[in-house]
N, C-alpha and C positions, 0 to 999 in steps of 0.2 A: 738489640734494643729496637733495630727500625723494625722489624719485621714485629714486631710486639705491637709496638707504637700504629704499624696499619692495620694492623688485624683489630684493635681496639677502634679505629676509627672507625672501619668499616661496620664492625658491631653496630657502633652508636649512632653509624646512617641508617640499617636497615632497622635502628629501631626509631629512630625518629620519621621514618616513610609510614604511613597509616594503612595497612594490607586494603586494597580497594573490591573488598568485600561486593558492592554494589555494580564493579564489572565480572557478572556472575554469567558466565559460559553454558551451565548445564541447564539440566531441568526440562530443556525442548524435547517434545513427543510427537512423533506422528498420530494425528487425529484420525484422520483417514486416507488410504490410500484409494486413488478416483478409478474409479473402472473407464477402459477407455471409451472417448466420443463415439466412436463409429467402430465396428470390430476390426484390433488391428492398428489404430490409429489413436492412441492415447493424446492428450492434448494438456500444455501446459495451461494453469487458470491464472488470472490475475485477481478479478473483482470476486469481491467478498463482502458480506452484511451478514449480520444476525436480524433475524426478521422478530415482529412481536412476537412468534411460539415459541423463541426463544432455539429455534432449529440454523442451523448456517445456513446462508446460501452465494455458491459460487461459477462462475460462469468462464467459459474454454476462451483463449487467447486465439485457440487456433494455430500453434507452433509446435514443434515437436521438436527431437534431436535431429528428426530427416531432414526438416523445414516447415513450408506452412501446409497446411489442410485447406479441403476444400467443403463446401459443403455449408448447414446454419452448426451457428453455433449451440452449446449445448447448457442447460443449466442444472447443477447437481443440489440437490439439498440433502444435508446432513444432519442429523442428530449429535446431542450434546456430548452424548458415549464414542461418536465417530461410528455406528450404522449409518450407511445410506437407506434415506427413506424413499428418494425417486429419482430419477435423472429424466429430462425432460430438452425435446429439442425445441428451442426458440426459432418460431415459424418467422419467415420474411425477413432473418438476418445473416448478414453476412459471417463468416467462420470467426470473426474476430471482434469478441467485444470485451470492453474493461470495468470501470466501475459501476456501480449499481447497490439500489438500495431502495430501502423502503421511505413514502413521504411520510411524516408521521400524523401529517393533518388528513391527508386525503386515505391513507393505506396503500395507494398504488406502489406497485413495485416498478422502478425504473432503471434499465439497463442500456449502458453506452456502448452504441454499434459504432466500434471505430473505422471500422472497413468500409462505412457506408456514412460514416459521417452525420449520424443524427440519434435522437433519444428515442428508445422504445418503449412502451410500456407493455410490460409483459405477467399473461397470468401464471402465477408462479405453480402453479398445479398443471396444466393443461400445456404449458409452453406457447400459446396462442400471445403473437404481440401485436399491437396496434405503432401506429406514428404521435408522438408524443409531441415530435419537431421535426420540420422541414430538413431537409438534411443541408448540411454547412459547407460549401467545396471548401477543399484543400484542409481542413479541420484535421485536428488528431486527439478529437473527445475523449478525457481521458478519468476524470474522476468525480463524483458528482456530494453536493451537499443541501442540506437546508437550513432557510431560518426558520424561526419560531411560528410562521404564519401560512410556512408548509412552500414559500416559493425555491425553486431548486438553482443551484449556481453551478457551473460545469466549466471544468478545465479544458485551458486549447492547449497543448503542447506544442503545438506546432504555431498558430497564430499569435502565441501569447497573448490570451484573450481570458477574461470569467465571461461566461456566459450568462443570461440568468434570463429564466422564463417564469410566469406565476404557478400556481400548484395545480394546474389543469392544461398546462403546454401552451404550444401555440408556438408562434414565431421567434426565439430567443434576439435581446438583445445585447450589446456587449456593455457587459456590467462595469467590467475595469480593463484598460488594456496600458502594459506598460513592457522597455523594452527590459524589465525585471522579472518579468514573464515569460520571455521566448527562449528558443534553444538553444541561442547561439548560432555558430555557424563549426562543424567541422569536431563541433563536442562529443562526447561519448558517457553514457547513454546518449540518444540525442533528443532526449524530451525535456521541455523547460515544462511550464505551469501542470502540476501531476496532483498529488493528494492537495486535498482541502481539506478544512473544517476553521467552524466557526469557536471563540471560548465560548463560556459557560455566559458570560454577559450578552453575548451574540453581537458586541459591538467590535470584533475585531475578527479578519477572515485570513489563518493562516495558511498559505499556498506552496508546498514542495516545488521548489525548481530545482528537478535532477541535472540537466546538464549541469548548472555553475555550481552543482553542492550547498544549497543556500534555500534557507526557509521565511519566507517572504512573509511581512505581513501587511494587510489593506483593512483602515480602520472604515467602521462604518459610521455613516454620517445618522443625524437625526431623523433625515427625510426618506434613509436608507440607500442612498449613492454612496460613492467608493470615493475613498479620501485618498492621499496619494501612496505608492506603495514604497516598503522599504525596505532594506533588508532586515531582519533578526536576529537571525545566525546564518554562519557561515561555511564548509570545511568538515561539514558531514558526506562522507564518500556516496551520491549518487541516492538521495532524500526521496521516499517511493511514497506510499499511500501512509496518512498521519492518523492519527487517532488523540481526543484530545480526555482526560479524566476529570473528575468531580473536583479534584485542586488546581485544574488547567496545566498540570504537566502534558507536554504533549509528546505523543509516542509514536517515533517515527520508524519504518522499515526503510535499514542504507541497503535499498538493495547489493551495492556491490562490497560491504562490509561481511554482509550476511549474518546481521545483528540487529536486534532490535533498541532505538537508539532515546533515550528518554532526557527531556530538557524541561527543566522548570521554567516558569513563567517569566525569570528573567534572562531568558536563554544560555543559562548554565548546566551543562552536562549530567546528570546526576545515577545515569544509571546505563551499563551497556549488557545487553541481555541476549544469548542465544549464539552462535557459530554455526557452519559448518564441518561435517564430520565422518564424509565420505560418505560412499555409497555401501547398503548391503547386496549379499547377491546377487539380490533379484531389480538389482537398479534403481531399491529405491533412496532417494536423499537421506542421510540420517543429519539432523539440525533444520538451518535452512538453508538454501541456495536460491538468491535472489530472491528474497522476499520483496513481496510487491503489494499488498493489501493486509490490512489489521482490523481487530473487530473486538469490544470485548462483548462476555458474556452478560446476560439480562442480571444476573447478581452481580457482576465487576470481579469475578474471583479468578476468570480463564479467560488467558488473549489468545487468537484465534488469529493463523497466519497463513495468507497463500502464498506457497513457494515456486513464483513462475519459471522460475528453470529456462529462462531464458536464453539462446544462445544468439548474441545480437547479431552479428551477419547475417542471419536467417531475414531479420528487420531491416536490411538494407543498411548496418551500424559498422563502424568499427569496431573490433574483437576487445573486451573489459575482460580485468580478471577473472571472472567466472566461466566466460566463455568455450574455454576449454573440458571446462568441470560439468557444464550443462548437454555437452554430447554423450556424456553417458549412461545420462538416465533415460531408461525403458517406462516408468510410470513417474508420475505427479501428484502430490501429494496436498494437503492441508497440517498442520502443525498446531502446537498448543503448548500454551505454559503460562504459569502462576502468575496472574496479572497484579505482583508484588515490586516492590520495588526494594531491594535489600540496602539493609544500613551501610555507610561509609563505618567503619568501625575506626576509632581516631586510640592510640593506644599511647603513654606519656611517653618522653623521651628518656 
């Protein structure tokens, strides 16, 4: 009878559990695999945009499995099929830049030279960049956004700082600084204020802090100053570059989950999307590892993910789980998948 009696109960728990359909694992594709920076020397990418043609574009971190490169960094643009249509070396920058993207009032494309600590603006055909901003010491420019009137705000990782300058540069001032923005001290990643973006109202600015796992938000005022910040959520493993949808679900890369991590608007969980899944032969990541940038397509049908493959020692860091996993890719990649969000399926009991 007992042995009846648990088998019965156990039944009646796995059927009153709701199969969580909506933590859907598969489906990730490699988009493209990046031909290396310099021959010889592939390079992992962080920053990624979809520009108005509707083509990606992504730019070299400058790290590898060896360590760092030397040299400008590189920007690739990709087609929505995954051909590469150019690769293009960004003149007068250092090997290492991260977020970037198009303004949408002015069109300028703007790319974060972290190595050098200042914004470029760069032509996205020719590679030729201009100084957009004075470079920042001790800065760790990490992800850039806009509001509606085309001015740009940019994460300090390292200063816990937004920056913000108008949609034509200049001298950036510090938009918001709080110490809900810095790194910490001793953390791992060790970058505090990372992806940005604004909702769909543009009156609230959410900010990834990877070190503490925790997605910040800073409301905007009438006048357009920064109200104070706070946290929203919490206990997301290492919160990378966000992306926010037409319902203000916001959709974040855990880098160190190696998932793509979606929360509705009252910072409830509702969807976890994507794994890693080893490497094939030839080194390259199958899933993601270490996603660090998201992007969706000009229709909303395909998210679009660079897999920095980061190996954090290389960055002066303490060794995260992935660490190990990212010495042994030989190329770097781009990824993609159904920018869906699958139902919780709730089933009676």
């Amino acid at each position: 009878m007992t042995r009846i009696w648990c088998a019965a109960v156990l039944l009646g728990l796995m059927a009153a559990v709701p199969p969580a359909s909506a933590w859907d694992r598969g489906d990730v594709d490699v988009l493209t695999v990046l031909p290396d920076a310099t021959p010889g020397q592939p390079s992992g990418v962080e920053g990624l945009t979809v520009g108005p043609d509707g083509n990606i574009y992504v730019s070299t971190f400058g790290f590898n499995a060896n360590g760092a490169l030397t040299g400008n960094a590189v920007l690739y643009v990709v087609k929505p099929n995954g051909n590469l249509l150019r690769k293009v070396t960004i003149t007068r920058s250092s090997p290492h830049t991260l977020g970037l993207g198009f303004n949408p009032v002015t069109g300028a494309l703007l790319v974060l030279d972290f190595g050098a600590g200042k914004v470029l603006q760069v032509d996205p055909v020719s590679g030729v960049s201009t100084d957009f901003t004075p470079a920042i010491s001790g800065s760790g420019l990490n992800a850039l956004t806009f509001d509606k009137v085309g001015n740009v705000y940019v994460s300090d990782s390292f200063l816990g700082v937004i920056w913000k300058t108008g949609p034509h540069g200049g001298t950036p001032v510090a938009w918001a600084t709080n110490p809900l923005l810095s790194p910490g001290s001793g953390l791992t990643p060790p970058f505090g204020a990372n992806g940005v973006e604004f909702n769909n109202a543009g009156n609230v600015l959410y900010v990834a802090n990877t070190a503490f796992h925790q997605i910040i938000q800073i409301p905007v005022k009438t006048d357009g100053s920064a109200g104070s910040p706070s946290v929203f959520i919490t206990g997301i493993n290492a919160p990378d570059g966000i992306a926010i949808d037409r319902d203000d679900n916001i959709w974040i890369c855990a880098n160190q989950e190696d998932d793509i991590v979606v929360i509705d608007k009252t910072g409830k969980v509702i969807a976890k999307l994507g794994d890693f899944d080893g490497f094939n032969r030839d080194g390259v990541a199958r899933g993601l590892l270490f996603p660090a940038s998201l992007a969706f397509s000009l229709d909303r049908k395909s998210l679009y993910v660079s897999n920095l493959t980061l190996n954090l020692p290389f960055a002066g860091a303490l060794p995260a789980v992935d660490s190990a996993w990212t010495l042994q890719a030989k190329h770097y990649t781009v990824s993609v998948l159904p920018a869906v969000i699958p139902p919780l399926e709730r089933h009676r009991d």
